[in-house]
C-alpha positions in Angstrom: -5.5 1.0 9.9 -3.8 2.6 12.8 -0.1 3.7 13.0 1.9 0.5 13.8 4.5 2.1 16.7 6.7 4.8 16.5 8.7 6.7 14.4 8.8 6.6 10.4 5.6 6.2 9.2 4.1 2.7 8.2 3.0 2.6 4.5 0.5 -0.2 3.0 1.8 -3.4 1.8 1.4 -3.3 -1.8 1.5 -6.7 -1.9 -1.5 -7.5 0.0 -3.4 -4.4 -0.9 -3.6 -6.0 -4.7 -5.5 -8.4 -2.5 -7.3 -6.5 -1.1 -5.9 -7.0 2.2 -5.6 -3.5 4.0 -1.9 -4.6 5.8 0.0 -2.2 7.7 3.9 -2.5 6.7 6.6 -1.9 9.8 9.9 -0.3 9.6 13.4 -1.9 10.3 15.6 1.2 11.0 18.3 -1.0 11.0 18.3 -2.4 7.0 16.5 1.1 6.3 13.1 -1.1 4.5 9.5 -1.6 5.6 8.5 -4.9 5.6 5.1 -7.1 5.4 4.8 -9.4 8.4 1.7 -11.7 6.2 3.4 -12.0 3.1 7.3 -11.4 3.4 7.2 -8.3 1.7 10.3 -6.2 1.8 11.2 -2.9 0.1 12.4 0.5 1.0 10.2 3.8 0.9 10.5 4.4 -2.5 9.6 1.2 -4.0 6.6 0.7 -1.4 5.4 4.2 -3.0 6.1 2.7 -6.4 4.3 -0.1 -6.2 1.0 2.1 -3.8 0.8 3.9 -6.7 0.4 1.2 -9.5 -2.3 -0.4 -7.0 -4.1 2.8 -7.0 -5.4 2.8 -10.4 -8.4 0.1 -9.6 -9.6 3.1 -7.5 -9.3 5.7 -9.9 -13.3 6.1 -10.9 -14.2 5.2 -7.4 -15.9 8.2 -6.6 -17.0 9.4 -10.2 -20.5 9.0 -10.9 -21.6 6.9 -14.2 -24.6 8.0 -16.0 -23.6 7.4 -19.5 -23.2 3.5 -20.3 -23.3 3.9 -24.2 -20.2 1.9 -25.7 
C-alpha cells in the first residue's frame, strides 16, 4: 500500500493485518501514535512493531518449499 502523506513513515495496522486486511496506519504528530482509521487502533512506534512482528510468524514458511510431508 502506498505511503499515506508526509512525514514519519506509516506502519501496518496490526490489528487488521491479523485479518488479513493490508491497512495503512497514519501518524498524529501531536499525541506522538499511529493510529488505524477501520478499526480504532492506536499505539506508538514501538508497540505497532511489537505487535508487526507477532503477526509475522503466519508467514514464516511462506516462501520455503515443502517436499517432505512425513509426520
Amino acid at each position: 500500500m502506498a505511503q499515506v502523506g508526509k512525514g514519519k513513515l506509516n506502519y501496518r495496522c496490526p490489528s487488521c493485518f491479523m485479518r488479513d486486511l493490508d491497512i495503512d496506519m497514519f501518524y498524529d504528530k501531536d499525541k506522538d501514535e499511529f493510529y488505524c482509521i477501520r478499526c480504532q487502533y492506536r499505539g506508538d512506534e514501538k508497540d505497532v512493531l511489537e505487535k508487526n512482528e507477532m503477526v509475522r510468524f503466519r508467514y514464516k514458511a511462506m516462501l520455503k518449499r515443502f517436499t517432505n510431508f512425513d509426520l
